[in-house]
C-alpha positions as CSV (number, residue, x, y, z in Angstrom):
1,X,5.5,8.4,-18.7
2,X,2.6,5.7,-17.9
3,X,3.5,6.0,-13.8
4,X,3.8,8.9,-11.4
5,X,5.7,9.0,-8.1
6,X,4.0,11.6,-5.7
7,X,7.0,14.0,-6.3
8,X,6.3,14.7,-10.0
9,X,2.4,14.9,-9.4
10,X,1.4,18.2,-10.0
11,X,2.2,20.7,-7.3
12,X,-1.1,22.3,-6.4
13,X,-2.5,18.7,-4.7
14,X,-4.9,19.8,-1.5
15,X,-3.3,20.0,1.7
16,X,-5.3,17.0,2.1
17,X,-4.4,15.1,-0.7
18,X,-0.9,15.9,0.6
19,X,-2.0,14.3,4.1
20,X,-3.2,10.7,1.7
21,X,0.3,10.8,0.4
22,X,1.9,11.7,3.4
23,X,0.2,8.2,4.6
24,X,0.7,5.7,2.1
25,X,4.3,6.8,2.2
26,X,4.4,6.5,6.1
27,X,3.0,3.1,4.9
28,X,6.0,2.1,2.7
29,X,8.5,3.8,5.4
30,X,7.3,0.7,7.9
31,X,6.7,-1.7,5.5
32,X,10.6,-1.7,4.4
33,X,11.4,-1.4,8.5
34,X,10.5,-4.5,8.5
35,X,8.7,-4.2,12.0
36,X,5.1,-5.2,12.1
37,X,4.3,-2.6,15.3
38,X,5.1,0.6,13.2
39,X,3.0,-0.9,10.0
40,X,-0.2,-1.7,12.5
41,X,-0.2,1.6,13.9
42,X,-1.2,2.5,10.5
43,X,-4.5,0.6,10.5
44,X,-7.0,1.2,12.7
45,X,-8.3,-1.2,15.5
46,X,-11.0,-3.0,13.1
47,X,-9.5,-2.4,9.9
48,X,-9.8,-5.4,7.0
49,X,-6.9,-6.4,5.0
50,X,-6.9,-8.6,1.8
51,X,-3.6,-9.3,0.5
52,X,-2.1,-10.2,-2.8
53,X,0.1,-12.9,-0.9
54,X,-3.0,-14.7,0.4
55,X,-6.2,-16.3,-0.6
56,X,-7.7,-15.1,3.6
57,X,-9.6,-11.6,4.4
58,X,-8.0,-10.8,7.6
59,X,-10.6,-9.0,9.9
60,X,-8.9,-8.8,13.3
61,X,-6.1,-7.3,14.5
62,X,-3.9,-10.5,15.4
63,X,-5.0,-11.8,11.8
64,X,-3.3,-8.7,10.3
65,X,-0.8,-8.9,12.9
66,X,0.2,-12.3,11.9
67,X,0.5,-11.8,8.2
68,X,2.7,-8.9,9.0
69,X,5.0,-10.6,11.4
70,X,5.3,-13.4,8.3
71,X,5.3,-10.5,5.0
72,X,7.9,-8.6,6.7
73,X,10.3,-11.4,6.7
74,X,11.2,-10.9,2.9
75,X,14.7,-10.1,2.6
76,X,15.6,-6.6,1.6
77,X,11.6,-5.4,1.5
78,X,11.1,-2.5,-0.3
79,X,7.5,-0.8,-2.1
80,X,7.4,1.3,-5.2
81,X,4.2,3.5,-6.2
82,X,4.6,3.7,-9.3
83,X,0.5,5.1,-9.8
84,X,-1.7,6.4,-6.9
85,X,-4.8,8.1,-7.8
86,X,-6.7,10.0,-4.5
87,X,-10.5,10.7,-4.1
88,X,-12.3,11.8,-1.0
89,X,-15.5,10.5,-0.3
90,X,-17.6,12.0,2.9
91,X,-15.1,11.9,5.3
92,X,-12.9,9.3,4.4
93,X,-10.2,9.1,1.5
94,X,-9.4,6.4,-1.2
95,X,-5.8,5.8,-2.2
96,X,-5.9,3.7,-5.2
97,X,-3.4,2.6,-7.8
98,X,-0.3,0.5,-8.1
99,X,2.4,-0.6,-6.4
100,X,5.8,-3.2,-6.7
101,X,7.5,-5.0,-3.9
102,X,11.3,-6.0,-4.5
103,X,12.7,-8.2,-2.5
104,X,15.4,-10.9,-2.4
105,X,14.2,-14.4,-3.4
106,X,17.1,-16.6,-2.7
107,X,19.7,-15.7,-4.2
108,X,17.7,-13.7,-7.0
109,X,16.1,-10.3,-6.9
110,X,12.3,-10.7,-7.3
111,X,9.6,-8.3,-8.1
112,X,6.0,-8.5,-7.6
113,X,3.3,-5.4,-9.0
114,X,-0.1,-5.3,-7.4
115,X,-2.9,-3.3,-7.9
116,X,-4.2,-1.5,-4.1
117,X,-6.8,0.1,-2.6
118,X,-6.3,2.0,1.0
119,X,-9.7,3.5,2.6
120,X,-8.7,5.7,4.8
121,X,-10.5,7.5,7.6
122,X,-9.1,10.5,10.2
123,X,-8.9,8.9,13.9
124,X,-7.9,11.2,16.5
125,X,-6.3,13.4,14.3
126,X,-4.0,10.6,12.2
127,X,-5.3,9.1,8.4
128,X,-5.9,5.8,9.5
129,X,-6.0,2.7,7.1
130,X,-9.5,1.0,7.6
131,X,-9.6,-1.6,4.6
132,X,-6.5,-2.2,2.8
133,X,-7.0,-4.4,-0.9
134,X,-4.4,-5.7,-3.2
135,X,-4.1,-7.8,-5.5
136,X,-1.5,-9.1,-8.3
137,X,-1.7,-7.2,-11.4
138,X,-2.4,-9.6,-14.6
139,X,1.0,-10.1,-16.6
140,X,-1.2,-9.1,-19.8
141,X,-2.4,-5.8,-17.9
142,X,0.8,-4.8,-17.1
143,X,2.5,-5.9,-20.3
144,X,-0.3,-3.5,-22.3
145,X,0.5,-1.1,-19.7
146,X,4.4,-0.4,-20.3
147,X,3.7,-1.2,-24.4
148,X,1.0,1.4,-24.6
């Protein structure tokens, strides 16, 4: 199998690497709440966002705040990692892979897989998300991907 959720990754991941997951899940968890305040706690105050949704680079907080308050609005919101691949760099963290949104489109369910990046760095204690990259993954890509 091409993708791998966190649960069938191998068992003796760092505690830290644990701690990358435990965030990008956290992540997801406010994502499909659909309520901007518990995503942006996630990021930290000058964090940088660029979206597969937009052409902008959001680099302030109401910016980010903004596209959340419109993102969240698709019906029935939910994120799938389907690959996640977790390095640690000084003392920060990358979270790279792939992810899929469903949501409702109309009356049609709609899907949408992106390729991400998270940098994270520890604040106070918490992984917080300080630039956040996604973007659409090429139909060809991802038709090699699940033919391969």
């Amino acid at each position: 199998m091409l993708f791998k959720s966190f649960q069938e990754m191998e068992p003796t991941l760092s505690h830290a690497t644990l701690e990358i997951e435990d965030a990008a899940l956290d992540w997801k968890d406010a994502v499909e709440s659909h309520h901007a305040d518990k995503v942006m706690r996630l990021y930290s105050e000058d964090a940088v966002l660029m979206c597969a949704f937009t052409p902008h680079v959001y680099t302030h907080r109401e910016e980010l705040r903004d596209y959340f308050d419109d993102f969240l609005r698709l019906p029935a919101l939910k994120v799938n990692f389907l690959q996640t691949h977790i390095r640690f760099i000084g003392d920060g963290a990358v979270n790279s892979g792939i992810y899929r949104f469903d949501y409702n489109n109309g009356e049609a369910k709609a899907s949408l897989v992106c390729r991400y990046t998270f940098a994270l760095k520890r604040i106070a204690g918490q992984w917080r998300i300080e630039t956040h990259h996604s973007s659409i993954l090429p139909q060809e890509t991802l038709l090699n991907l699940l033919h391969s």
